[in-house]
Phi, psi and omega in degrees: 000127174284185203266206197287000181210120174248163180258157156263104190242138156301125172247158199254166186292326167300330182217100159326315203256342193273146210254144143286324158129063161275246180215044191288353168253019171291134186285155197263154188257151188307133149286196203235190174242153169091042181312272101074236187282003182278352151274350168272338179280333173331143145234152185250073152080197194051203197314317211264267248250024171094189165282162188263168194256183220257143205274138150015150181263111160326141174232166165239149167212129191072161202244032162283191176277338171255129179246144203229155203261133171237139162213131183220163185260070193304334175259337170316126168296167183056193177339314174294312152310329158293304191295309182320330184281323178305314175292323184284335155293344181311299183313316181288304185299310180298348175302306185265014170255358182237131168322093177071046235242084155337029175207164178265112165274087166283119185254086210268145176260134181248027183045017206076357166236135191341292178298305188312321173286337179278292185312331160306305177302297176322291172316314196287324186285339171284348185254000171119013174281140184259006179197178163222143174246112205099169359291209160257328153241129210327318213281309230253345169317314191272321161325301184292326159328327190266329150271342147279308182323334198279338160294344154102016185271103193289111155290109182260088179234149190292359187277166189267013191274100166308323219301329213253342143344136165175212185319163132049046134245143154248173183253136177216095222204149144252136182241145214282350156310313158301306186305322189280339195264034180243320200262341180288325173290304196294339188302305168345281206307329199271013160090000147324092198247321155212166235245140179255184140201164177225145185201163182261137208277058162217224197278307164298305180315325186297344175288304153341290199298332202252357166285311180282332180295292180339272166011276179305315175298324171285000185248016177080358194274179176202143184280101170281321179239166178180112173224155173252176166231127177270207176271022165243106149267349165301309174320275198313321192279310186301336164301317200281280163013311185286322199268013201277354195281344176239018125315176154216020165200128165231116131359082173202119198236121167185196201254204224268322177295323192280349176289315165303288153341288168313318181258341169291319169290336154334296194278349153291341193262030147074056193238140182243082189286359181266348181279334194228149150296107196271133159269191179165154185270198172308325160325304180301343160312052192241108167301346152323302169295281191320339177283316170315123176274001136275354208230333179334116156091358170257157194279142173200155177257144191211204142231161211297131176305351201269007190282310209275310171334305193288310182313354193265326169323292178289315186305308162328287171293333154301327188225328171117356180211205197234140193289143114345117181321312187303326211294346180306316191325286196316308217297284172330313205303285245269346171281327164317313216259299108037282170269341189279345157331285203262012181266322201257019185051210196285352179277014180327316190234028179268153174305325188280019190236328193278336164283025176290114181323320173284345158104199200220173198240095194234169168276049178202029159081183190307143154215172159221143174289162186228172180290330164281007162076348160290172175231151169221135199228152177295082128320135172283154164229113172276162161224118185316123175209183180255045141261337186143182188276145173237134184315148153257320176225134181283181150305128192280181202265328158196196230239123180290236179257000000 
């Protein structure tokens, strides 16, 4: 690991392995729990989470020549605002960790809202911005959207909504996508053929369902049960319970208390979880999880803890408090932007450079943007113990074909 000033690196297509300048030498950090779901738990204001406080002043940070647009919801009340800070400190510390950094941040605050993010875009793009970065939430996406495509101006925003992904938006985001095709291959590789699951009867969960029935169908495996749940869980679990003798994996993906739960019914509806192999996503990074004497010995995909430990670190000694998970996203953005800056010329921010198959080097390990504007990222597979998760299999080193 290098020292206090990391790159972003792009890895490239002649040397696979040589950083274009991402953040390949950044020590990678602990995840939280609620990867996931922890942008979705925002609240942006109104009746539940207040008024949003008043809004932010634009700032610019750094003098370089490229200027790059961030919008985030810095006066949105409650959580979202609190992460929005988080994030923009992110943004900053990576600004000032990375060496001589050829760009400009123009930084707007969008209040949490759809409009506040169209007016934020606008501005930055009337000041010379050449990419955006943000928003944060899925609602406020297609607004910016709307004013870059016909420019032709490429987006990087943080929601966990695949939905709002598409032509010249990525996602720089973790998605429940990765997690399930990271832990159903490796279950594959572990002689793993079928598979049950139980997931919650919502927005995630339906992303879950159509990631892992894929996931399992490209690896030849089969679903013998799939149930969702509301807020009855007794039902769902005894269907699953009943079909668990002709599994070898079950599934439960939610984050660490309902996951804990989702297994205490299980094991009422007379389901023997110490018999089968349990997975489980990026949620499970939870003491919750680690805690449980049923969930001991199950699998989840994440990303190595140790990236995010060392930025919380650096993050700490810089501002004096504990980063927001997500904060990583911006930190990565802006260091991403950063090399690409000073490696890719005038292609820097063309798709076909933000789409490099090998992908890029960050600090929560490799992603890559895909064309469709979702991401995919190396994951680690933890295994649940009661100190906390311990690797089985690390991240990988780059991206197959």
């Amino acid at each position: 690991m290098e020292g206090p000033h990391h790159r972003t690196t792009p890895l490239s297509g002649t040397t696979r392995r040589t950083a274009l300048g991402l953040i390949v030498g950044a020590p990678l950090l602990t995840a939280c729990s609620g990867i996931q779901q922890s942008l979705s738990q925002f609240s942006s204001g109104g009746p539940e989470g207040g008024p949003a406080g008043p809004q932010q002043q634009p700032q610019a940070v750094g003098t370089g020549q490229v200027k790059i647009g961030l919008i985030l919801p810095l006066s949105a009340s409650g959580n979202a605002g609190l992460a929005a800070q988080s994030m923009r400190n992110a943004a900053e510390m990576a600004l000032a960790e990375f060496q001589n950094p050829n760009i400009q941040l123009l930084i707007k605050d969008d209040g949490g809202s759809p409009q506040g993010a169209s007016q934020g875009a606008q501005q930055a793009l009337s000041e010379g911005a050449e990419i955006i970065l943000g928003p944060l939430f899925a609602g406020s996406v297609p607004a910016v959207a709307q004013l870059t495509r016909p420019r032709g101006t490429s987006v990087i925003a943080f929601s966990t909504d695949s939905s709002v992904a598409g032509r010249g938006v990525y996602l720089l985001s973790f998605l429940p996508e990765s997690d399930i095709n990271r832990i159903v291959d490796y279950s594959s590789g572990i002689g793993k053929r079928s598979f049950a699951a139980m997931v919650p009867d919502n927005a995630y969960g339906n992303v879950v369902e159509a990631a892992f029935k894929q996931a399992v169908g490209r690896k030849n495996g089969r679903v013998v049960a799939f149930e969702q749940y509301g807020a009855d869980r007794a039902t769902p679990a005894r269907t699953v319970a009943q079909s668990l003798g002709q599994a070898d994996a079950l599934l439960l993906a939610d984050d660490g208390e309902s996951v804990v739960a989702t297994a205490d019914a299980l094991t009422a509806a007379g389901a023997n979880l110490h018999n089968i192999q349990l997975l489980g996503t990026g949620l499970w990074d939870n003491p919750r999880v680690f805690a449980s004497p049923v969930l001991q010995g199950g699998l989840y995909a994440a990303p190595d803890p140790a990236g995010f430990r060392s930025f919380a670190g650096r993050y700490r000694t810089k501002y004096g408090g504990e980063p927001v998970r997500t904060a990583t996203l911006a930190y990565d953005a802006v260091a991403l932007m950063a090399a690409l800056a000073r490696t890719q010329g005038a292609q820097r921010f063309a798709p076909e450079t933000l789409t490099n198959p090998s992908g890029f080097a960050g600090i929560d390990g490799l992603f890559r943007f895909r064309s469709d504007g979702t991401n995919e990222r190396g994951l680690a597979v933890m295994k649940v113990a009661s100190g906390g998760g311990t690797a089985v299999a690390g991240s990988p080193k780059s991206f197959g074909a």
